[in-house]
DRENROVEX-498436 format. One line per field, with one value per residue (C-alpha): residue in one letter; chain; x, y, z. Coordinates in Angstrom, 2 decimals, decimal comma, padded with zeros to 5 digits, always signed. Example, Ala and Ser with C-alpha at 12.3 -4.5 7.8 and 13.67 -1.06 7.14 Angstrom:
aa <- (A|S)
ch <- (A|A)
east <- (+012,30|+013,67)
north <- (-004,50|-001,06)
up <- (+007,80|+007,14)
This chain:
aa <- (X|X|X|X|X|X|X|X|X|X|X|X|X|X|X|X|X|X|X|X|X|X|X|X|X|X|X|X|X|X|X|X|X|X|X|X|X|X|X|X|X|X|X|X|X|X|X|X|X|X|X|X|X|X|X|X|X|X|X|X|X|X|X|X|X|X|X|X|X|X|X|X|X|X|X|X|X|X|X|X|X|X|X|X|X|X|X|X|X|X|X|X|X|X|X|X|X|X|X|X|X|X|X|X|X|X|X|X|X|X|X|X|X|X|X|X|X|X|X|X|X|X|X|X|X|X|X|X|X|X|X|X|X|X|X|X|X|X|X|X|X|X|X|X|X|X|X|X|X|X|X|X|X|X|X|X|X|X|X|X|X|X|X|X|X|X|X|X|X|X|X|X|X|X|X|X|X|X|X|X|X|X|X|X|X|X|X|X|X|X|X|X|X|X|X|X|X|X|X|X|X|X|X|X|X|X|X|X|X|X|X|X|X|X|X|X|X|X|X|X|X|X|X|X|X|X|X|X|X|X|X|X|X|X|X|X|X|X|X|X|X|X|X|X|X|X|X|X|X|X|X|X|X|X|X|X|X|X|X|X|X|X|X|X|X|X|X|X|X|X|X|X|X|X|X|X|X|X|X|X|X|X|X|X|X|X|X|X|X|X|X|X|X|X|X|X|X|X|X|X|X|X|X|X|X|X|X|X|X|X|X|X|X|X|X|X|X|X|X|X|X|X|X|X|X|X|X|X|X|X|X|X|X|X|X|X|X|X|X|X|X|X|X|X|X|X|X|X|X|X|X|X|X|X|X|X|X|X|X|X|X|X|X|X|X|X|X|X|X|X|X|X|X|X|X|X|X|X|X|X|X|X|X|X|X|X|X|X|X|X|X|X|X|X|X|X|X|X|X|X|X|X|X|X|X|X|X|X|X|X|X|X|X|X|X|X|X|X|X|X|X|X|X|X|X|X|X|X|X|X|X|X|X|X|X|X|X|X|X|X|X|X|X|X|X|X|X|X|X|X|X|X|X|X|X|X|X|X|X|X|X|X|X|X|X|X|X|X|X|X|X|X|X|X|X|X|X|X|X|X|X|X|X|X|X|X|X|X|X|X|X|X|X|X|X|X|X|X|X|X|X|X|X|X|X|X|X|X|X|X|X|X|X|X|X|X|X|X|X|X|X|X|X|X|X|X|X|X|X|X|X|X|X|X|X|X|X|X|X|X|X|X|X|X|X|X|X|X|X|X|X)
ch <- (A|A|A|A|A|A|A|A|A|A|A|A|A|A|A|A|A|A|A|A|A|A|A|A|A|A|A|A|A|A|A|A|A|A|A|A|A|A|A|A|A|A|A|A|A|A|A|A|A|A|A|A|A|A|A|A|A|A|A|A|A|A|A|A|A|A|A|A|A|A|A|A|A|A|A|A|A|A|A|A|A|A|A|A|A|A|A|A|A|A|A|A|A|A|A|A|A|A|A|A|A|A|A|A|A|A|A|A|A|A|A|A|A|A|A|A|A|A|A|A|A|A|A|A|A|A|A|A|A|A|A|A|A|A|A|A|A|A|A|A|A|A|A|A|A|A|A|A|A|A|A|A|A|A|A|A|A|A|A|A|A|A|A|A|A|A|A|A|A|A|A|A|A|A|A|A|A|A|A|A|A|A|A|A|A|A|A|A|A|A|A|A|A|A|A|A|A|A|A|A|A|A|A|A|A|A|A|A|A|A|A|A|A|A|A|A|A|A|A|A|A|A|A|A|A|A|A|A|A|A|A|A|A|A|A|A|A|A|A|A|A|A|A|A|A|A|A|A|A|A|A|A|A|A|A|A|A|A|A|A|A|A|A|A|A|A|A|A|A|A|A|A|A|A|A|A|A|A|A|A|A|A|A|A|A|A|A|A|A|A|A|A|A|A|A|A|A|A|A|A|A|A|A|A|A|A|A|A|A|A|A|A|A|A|A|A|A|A|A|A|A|A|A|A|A|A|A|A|A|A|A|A|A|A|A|A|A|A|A|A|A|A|A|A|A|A|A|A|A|A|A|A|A|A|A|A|A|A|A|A|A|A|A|A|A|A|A|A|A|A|A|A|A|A|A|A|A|A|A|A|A|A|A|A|A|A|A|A|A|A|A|A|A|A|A|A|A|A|A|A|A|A|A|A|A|A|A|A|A|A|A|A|A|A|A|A|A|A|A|A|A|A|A|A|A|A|A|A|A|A|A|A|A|A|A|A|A|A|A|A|A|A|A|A|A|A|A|A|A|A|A|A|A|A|A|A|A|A|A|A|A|A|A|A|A|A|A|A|A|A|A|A|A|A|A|A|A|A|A|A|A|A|A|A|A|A|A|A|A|A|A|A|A|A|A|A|A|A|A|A|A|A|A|A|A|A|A|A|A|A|A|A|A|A|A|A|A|A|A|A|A|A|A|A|A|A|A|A|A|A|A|A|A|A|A|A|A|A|A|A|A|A|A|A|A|A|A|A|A|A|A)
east <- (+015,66|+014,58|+018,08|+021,47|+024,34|+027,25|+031,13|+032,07|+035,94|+036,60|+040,35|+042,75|+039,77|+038,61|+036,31|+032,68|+029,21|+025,87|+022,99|+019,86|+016,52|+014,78|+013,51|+015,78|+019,00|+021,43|+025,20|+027,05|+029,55|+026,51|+025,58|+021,90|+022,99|+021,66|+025,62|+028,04|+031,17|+034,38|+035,58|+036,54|+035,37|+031,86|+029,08|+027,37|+024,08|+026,01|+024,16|+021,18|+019,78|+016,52|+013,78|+011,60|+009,56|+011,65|+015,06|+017,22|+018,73|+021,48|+021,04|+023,55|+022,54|+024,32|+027,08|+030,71|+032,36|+029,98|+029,09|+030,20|+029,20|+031,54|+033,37|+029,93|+029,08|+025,64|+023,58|+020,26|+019,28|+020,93|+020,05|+022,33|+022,94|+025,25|+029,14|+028,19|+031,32|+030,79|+032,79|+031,96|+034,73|+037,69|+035,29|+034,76|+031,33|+031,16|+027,43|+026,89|+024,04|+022,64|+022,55|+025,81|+026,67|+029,56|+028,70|+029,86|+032,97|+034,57|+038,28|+039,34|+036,12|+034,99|+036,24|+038,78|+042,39|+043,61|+041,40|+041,84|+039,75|+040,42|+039,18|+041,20|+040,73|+042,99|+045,70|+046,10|+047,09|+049,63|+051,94|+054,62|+058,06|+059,64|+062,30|+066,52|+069,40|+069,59|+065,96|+065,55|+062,31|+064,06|+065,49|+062,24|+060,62|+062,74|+062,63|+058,43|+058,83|+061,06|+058,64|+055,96|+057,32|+058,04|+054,47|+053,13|+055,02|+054,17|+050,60|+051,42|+051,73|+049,26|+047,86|+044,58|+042,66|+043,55|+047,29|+046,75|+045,16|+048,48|+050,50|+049,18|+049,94|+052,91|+053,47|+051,57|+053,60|+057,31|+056,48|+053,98|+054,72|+051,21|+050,42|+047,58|+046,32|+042,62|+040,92|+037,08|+035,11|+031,73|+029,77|+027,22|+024,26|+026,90|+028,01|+031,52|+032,77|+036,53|+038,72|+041,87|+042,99|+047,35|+048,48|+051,47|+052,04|+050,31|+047,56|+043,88|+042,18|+038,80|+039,48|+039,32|+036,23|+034,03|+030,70|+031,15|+034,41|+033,87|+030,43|+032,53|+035,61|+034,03|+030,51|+032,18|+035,39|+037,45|+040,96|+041,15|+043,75|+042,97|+046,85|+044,33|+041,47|+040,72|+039,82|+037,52|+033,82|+032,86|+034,85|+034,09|+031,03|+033,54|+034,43|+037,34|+039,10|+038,45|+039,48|+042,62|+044,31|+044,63|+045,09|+046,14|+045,15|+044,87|+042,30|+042,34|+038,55|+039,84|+037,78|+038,23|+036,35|+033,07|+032,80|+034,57|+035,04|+035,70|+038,42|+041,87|+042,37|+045,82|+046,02|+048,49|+048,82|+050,35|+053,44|+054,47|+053,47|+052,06|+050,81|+051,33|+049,95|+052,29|+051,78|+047,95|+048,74|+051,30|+048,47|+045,87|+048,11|+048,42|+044,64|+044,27|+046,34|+045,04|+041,29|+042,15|+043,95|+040,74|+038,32|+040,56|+040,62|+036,76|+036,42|+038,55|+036,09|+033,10|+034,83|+035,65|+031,72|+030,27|+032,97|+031,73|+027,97|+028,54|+029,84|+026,55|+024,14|+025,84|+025,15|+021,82|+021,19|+022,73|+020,32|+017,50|+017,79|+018,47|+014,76|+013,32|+013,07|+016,18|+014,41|+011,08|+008,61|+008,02|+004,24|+002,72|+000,60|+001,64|+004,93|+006,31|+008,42|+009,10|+012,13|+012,72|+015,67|+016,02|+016,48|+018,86|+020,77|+018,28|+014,50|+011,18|+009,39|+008,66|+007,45|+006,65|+006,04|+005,18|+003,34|+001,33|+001,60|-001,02|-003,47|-002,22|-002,50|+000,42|+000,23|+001,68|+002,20|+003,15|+004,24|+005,32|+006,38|+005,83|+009,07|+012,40|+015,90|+016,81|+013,87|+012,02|+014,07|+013,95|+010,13|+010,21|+012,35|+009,40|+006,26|+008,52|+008,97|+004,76|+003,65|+005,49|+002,72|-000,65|+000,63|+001,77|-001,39|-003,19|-005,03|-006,89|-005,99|-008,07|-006,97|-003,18|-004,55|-005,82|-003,77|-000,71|-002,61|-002,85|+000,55|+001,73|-000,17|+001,08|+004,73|+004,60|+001,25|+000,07|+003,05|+004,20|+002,36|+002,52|+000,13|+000,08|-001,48|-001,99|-003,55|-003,34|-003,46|-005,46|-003,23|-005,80|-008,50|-006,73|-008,85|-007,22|-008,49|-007,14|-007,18|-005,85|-005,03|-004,55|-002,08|-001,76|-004,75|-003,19|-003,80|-005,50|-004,43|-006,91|-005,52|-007,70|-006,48|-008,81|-007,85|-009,65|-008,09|-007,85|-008,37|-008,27|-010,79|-009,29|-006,59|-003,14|-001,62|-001,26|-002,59|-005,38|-005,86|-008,01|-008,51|-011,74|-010,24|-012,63|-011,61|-012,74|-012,29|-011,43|-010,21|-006,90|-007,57|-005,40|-002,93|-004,13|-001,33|-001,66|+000,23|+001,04|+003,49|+004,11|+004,02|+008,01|+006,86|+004,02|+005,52|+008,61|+009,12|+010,75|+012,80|+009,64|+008,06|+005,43|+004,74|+005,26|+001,62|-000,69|-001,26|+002,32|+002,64|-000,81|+000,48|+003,34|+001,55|-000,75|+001,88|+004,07|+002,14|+001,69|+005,71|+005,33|+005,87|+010,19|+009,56|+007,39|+009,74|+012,38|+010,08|+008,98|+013,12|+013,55|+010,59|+011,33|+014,96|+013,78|+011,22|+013,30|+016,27|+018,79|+016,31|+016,82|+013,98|+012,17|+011,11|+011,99|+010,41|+008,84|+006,85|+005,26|+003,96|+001,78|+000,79|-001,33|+000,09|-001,84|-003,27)
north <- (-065,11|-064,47|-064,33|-063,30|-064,12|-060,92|-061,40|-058,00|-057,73|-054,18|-053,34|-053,90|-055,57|-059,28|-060,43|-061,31|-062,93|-061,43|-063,17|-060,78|-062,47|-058,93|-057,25|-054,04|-053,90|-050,90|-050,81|-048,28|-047,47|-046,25|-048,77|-048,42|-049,64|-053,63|-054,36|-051,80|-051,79|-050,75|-048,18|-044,98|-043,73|-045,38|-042,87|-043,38|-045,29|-045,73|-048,21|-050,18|-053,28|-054,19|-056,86|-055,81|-058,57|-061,17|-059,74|-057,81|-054,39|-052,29|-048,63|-045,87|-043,19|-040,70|-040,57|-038,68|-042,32|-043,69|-047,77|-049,30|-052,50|-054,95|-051,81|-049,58|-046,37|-046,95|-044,16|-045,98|-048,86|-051,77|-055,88|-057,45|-061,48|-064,15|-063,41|-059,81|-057,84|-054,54|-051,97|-049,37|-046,88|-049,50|-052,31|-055,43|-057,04|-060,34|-061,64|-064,64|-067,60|-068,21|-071,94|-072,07|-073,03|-071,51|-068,19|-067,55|-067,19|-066,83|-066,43|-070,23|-071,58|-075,35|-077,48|-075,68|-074,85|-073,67|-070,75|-067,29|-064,25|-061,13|-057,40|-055,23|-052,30|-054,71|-055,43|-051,17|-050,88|-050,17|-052,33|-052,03|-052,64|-055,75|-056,20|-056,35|-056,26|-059,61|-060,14|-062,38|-060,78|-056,71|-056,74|-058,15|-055,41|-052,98|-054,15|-054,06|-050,26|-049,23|-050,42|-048,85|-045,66|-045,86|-046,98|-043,98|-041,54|-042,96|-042,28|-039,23|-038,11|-037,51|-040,51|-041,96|-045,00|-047,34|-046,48|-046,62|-049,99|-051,33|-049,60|-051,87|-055,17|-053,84|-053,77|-056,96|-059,23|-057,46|-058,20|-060,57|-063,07|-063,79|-066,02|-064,05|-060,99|-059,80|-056,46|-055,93|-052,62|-051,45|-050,53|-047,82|-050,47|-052,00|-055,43|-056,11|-055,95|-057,16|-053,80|-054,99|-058,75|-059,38|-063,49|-065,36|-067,67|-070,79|-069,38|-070,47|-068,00|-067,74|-064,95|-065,91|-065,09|-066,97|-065,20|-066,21|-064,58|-061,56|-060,91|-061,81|-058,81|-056,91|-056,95|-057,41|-055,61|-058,41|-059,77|-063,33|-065,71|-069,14|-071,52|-074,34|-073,62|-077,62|-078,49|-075,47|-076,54|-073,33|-072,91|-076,07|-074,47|-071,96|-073,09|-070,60|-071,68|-075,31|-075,33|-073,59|-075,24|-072,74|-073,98|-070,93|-067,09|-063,74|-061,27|-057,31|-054,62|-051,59|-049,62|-046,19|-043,94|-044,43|-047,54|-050,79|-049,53|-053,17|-055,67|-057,39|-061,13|-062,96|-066,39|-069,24|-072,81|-074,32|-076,10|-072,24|-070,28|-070,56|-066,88|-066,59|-064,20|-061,49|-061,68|-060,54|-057,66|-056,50|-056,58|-054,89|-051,77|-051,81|-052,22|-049,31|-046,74|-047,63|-047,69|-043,36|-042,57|-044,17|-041,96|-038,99|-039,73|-039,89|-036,29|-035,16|-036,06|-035,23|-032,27|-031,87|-032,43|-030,26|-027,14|-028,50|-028,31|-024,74|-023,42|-024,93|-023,62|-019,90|-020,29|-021,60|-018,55|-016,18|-017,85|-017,75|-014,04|-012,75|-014,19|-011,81|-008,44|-006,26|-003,46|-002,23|-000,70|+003,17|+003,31|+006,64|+007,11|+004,02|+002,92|-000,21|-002,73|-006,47|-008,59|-012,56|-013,68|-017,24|-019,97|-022,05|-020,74|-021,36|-019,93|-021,77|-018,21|-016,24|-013,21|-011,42|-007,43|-007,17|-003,80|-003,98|+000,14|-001,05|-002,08|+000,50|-001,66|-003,59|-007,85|-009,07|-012,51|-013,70|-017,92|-020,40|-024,50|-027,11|-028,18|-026,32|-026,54|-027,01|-029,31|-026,08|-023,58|-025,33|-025,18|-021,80|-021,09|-023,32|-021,39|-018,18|-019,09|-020,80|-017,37|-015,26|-016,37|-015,40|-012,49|-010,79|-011,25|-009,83|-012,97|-011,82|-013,04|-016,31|-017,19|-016,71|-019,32|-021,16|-021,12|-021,83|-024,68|-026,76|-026,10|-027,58|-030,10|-031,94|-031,18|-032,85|-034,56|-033,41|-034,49|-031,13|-027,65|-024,21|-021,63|-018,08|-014,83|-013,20|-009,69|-006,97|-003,29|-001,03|+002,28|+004,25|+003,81|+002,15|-001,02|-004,32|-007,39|-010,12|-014,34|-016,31|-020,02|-021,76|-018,77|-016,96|-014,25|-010,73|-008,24|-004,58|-002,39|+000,77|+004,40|+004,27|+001,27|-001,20|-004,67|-006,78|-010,00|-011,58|-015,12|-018,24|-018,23|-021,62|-024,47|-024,55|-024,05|-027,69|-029,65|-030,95|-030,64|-028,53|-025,56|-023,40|-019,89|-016,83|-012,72|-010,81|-006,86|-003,84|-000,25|+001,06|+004,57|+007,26|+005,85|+001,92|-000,50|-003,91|-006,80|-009,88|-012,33|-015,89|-017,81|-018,10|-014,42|-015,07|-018,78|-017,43|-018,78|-016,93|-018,58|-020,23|-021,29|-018,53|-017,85|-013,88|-014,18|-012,03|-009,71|-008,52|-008,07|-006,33|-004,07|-002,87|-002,18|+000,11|+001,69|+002,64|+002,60|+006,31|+005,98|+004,99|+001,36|+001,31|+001,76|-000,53|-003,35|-001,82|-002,30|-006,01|-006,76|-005,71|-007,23|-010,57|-009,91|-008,81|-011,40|-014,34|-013,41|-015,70|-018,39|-019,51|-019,11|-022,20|-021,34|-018,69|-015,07|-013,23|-009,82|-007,86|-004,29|-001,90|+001,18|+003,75|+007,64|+010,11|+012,71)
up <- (-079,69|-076,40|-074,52|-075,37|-073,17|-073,60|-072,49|-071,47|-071,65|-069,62|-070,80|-067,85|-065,56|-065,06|-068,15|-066,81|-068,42|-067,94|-069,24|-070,81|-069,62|-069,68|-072,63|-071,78|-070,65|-070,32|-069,84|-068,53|-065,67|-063,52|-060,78|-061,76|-064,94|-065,59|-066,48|-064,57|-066,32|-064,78|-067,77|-066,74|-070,33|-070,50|-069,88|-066,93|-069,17|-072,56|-074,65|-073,92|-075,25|-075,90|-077,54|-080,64|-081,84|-080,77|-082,61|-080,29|-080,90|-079,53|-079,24|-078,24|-075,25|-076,70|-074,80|-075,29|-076,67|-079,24|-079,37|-082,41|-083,47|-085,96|-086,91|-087,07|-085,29|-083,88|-084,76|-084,83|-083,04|-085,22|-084,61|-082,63|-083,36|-082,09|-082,87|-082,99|-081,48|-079,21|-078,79|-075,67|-075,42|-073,99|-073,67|-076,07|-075,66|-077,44|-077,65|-077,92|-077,90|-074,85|-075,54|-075,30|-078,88|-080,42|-082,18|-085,91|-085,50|-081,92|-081,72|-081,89|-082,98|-082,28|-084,23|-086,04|-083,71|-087,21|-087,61|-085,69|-086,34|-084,03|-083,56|-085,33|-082,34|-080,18|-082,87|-084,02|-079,93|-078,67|-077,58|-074,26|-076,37|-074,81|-077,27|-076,38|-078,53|-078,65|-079,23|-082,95|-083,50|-083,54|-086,66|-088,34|-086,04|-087,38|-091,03|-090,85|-088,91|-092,26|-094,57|-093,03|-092,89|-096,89|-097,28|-095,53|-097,40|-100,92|-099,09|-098,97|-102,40|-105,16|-106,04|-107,66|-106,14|-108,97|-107,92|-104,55|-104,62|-106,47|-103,99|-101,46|-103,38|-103,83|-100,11|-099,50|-101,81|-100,88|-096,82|-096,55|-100,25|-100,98|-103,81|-104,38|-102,97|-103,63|-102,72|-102,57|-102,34|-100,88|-103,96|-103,23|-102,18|-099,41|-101,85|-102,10|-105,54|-106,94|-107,29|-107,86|-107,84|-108,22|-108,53|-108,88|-112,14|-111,83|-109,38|-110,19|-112,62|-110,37|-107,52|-103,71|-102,32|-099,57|-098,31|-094,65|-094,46|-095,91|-093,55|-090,52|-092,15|-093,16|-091,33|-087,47|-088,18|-087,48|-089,00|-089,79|-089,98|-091,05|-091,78|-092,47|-095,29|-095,80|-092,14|-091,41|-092,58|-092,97|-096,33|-097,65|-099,90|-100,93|-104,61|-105,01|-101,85|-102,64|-106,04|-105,89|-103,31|-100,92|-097,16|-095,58|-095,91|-094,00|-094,33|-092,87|-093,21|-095,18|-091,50|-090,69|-088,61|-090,26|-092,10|-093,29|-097,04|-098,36|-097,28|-098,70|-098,46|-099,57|-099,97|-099,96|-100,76|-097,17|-099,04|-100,16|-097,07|-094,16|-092,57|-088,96|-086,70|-086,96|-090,89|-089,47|-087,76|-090,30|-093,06|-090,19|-090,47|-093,97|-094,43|-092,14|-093,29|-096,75|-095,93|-094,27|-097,37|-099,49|-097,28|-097,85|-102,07|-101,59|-099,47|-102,15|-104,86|-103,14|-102,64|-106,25|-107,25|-104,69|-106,15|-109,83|-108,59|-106,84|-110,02|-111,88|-109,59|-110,18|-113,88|-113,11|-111,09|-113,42|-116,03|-113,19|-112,64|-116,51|-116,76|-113,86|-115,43|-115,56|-114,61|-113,63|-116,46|-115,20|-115,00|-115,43|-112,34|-110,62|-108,70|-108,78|-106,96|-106,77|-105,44|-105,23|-102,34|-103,01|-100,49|-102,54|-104,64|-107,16|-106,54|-107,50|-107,58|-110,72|-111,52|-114,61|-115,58|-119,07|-120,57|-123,45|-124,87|-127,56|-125,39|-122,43|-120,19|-118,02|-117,20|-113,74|-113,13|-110,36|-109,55|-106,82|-108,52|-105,98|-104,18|-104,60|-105,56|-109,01|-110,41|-108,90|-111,10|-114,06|-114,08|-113,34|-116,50|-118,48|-116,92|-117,98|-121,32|-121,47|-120,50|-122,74|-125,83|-123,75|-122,73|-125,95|-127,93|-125,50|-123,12|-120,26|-116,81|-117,09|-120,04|-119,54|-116,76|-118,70|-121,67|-118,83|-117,24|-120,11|-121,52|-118,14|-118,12|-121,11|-120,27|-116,82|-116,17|-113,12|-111,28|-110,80|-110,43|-109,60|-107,60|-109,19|-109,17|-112,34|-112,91|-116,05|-114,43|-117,96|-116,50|-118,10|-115,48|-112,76|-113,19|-112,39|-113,38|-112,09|-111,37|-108,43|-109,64|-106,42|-104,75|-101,71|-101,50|-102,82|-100,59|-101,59|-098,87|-099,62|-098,54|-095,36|-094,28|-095,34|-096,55|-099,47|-099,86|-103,51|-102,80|-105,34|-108,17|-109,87|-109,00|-109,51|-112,51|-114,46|-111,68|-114,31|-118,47|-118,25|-115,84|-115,00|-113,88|-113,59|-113,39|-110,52|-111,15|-109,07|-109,51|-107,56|-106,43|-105,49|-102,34|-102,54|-102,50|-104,34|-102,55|-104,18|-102,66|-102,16|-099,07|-098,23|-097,02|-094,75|-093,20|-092,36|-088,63|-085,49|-082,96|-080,98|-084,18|-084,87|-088,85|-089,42|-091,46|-093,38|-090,72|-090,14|-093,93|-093,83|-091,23|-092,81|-096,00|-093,87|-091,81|-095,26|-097,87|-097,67|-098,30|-101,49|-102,93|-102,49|-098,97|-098,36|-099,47|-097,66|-094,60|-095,15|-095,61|-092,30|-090,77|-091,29|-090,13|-087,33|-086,56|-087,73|-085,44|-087,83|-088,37|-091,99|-094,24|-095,12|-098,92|-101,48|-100,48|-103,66|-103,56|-106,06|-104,67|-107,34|-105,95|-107,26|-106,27|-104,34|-106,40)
């Protein structure tokens, strides 16, 4: 389309037409604006318009008042079509084709006098009260104000959607004597689906429905009144309208706030009732106040699951942590320490300290899954679990690799994986021999202050069948400080985006190592607070210190 043609109704000012020939246009109160509307509460550039590809779009500038389009907050740039509907703040922007052919629906469209759709922003306003005592229309004023009022306070009790959705019929048949009265839903993927559906004796068995009036309801946000069905064309390939009889009907959104939740359509035969205009704005008010209490029923129960989750992620925790070692193995000779902070409530780190008295000798394992949350955790509690066999019969560090790898492998295919650093300390001699599959480089801070770095002697742990992992070998002496960690440690990010890295953690390990290894935790805690300045942490933060004491 390469021209739209917008009616801009400002509220309380003179309607005007502005044509779009360029491929951008902004509105806005703002005389640099391309349409300067006269609204008080319009930002100064509030939305703009623009061509993509030959399909126009509207976008919102982000102003106080958001745009809204057919009952839609813009929060992306959305395509905008012929019979589209506007809302800016106050102001109703109709757009329509620039041929000058009638859009979709306008609010008497061509052709059809009997046919009247309508925004439902301008029938929920307020309106100046013109009645007088001797005004016919008061007592039916009075008698609608009364049955409101009861409506709202059955709204206000308990109430489940099923019941809620009959309270309405309820409602619509005792004011409004409906032959039949249908309501339709937004399923999850945005189709409408039957919820409830209420009928008089001798009504058709096949439920009202017609596509074209449910896009321009429920799609535009508009109310439609139509008191002749057989002379509008545009329900003539509507079987359920044809076949039943049905001449005249009304139609309300179920729109809040956010979105048009579905919509509620009642339906007469012309010889039993004929709807009129105030019937329309009576059912626009009972659509409304039923579509808040249906968003309120659904907070609830998102509510409801998110306190159900909570409670399963603290047993999954509680599970999570009874698989991290209770307590620390004393170590004659050696200190150790190790902690894992989470950044869920459930980790994807792992660690494992498991001595082996009959071989003197103490395995370390160390593990990071790919991804996090609770897909994370649960493979944490399977490489647990995988390792536990290796370990107690006495596997070298390559082949708990190894023996891991493949083990993995079969349970998940390659689609998911874990890094790890895995090392058996013989306390006898101080000799550790150790393998890197895929992890962070382990750091060996040496007593006078030099740094050998442990880097990756085979790929992560069940990335392939079958894994080639080989041992490298050193001795701890007197005062040397094994660090292993994972990388939720070293990426952590300040304020300005800087990664805390291998050198902080380096320096720490040099300036407190003498300390002994509890203090040297204690220092890393409060290094990343201090660096991070509130910043959350991006991944879970695992650390494994084994230090050998000074003569």
């Amino acid at each position: 389309m390469s021209t739209l043609h917008l009616r801009v109704e400002p509220q309380g000012a003179t309607p005007f037409e502005y044509q779009c020939r360029d491929d951008e246009v902004v509105l806005g109160r703002s005389s640099k604006a391309q349409v300067t509307i006269a609204d008080p509460f319009l930002s100064r550039q509030h939305a703009r318009l623009f061509r993509r590809d030959g399909t126009w779009f509207v976008e919102d500038l982000g102003g106080k008042n958001r745009t809204v389009l057919n009952g839609r907050v813009v929060d992306q740039p959305l395509p905008v079509r012929p019979g589209d509907v506007l809302a800016l703040s106050t102001t109703r922007v109709l757009v329509e084709d620039p041929a000058g052919a009638p859009a979709a629906f306008a609010d008497r469209p061509e052709g059809s006098d009997q046919t009247l759709f309508r925004p439902v922003a301008t029938l929920l306003e307020p309106r100046r009260a013109e009645a007088t005592a001797s005004d016919p229309g008061l007592q039916r004023h009075s008698e609608r104000l009364r049955s409101f009022n009861e409506f709202h306070r059955a709204l206000a009790r308990p109430i489940t959607v099923p019941d809620l959705l009959e309270l309405v019929l309820d409602r619509a048949f005792a004011d409004l004597r409906p032959e039949e009265a249908v309501i339709y839903l937004k399923r999850g993927d945005g189709e409408l689906e039957q919820a409830t559906r209420r009928k008089l004796p001798g009504t058709g068995d096949q439920a009202l429905f017609s596509r074209s009036l449910a896009r321009e309801v429920t799609e535009k946000g508009l109310a439609a009144l139509v008191t002749d069905a057989s002379s509008d064309v545009r329900f003539a390939a509507s079987e359920s309208i044809v076949a039943s009889g049905v001449r005249s009907l009304v139609a309300a959104p179920l729109l809040d706030a956010e979105s048009c939740l579905g919509m509620i359509v009642l339906s007469s035969r012309a010889q039993v009732r004929s709807f009129s205009e105030d019937d329309l704005e009576e059912l626009v008010f009972l659509a409304s106040a039923a579509a808040l209490r249906l968003r309120n029923l659904s907070l609830a129960e998102e509510a409801a699951q998110r306190r159900l989750l909570e409670k399963e992620l603290d047993l999954a925790r509680r599970i999570q942590v009874a698989l991290l070692p209770e307590s620390l193995p004393v170590l004659t000779g050696f200190e150790l320490n190790a902690f894992n902070v989470p950044t869920r409530r459930v980790s994807g780190d792992l660690y494992v300290v498991q001595p082996r008295p009959e071989k003197r000798d103490c395995v370390v394992l160390l593990a990071d899954v790919a991804g996090k949350g609770m897909s994370a955790a649960l493979l944490t509690a399977s490489l647990e679990a995988l390792s536990a066999g290796p370990i107690e019969v006495g596997c070298a560090a390559d082949d708990i690799c190894t023996k891991l790898s493949r083990r993995l492998h079969a349970r998940t295919s390659g689609e998911r994986y874990a890094t790890a650093f895995v090392f058996v300390l013989h306390l006898d001699s101080g000799r550790v021999c150790w393998t890197n599959a895929g992890h962070n480089p382990a750091v060996v801070v040496r007593r006078d202050g030099r740094v050998e770095e442990l880097k990756a002697t085979g790929l992560p742990l069940g990335l392939l069948p079958i894994g080639d992992y080989t041992r490298g070998e050193l001795e701890l002496e007197p005062g040397d400080l094994l660090a292993a960690y994972t990388d939720g440690i070293t990426e952590a990010a300040s304020p300005e985006g800087e990664e805390f890295g291998l050198e902080r953690l380096v320096a720490i390990c040099r300036e407190r190592g003498g300390d002994g290894a509890d203090a040297v935790a204690e220092a890393v805690h409060r290094g990343l607070d201090a660096f991070t300045r509130g910043v959350p942490f991006g991944d879970d933060r695992t650390l494994v210190l084994l230090r050998r004491k000074a003569a």
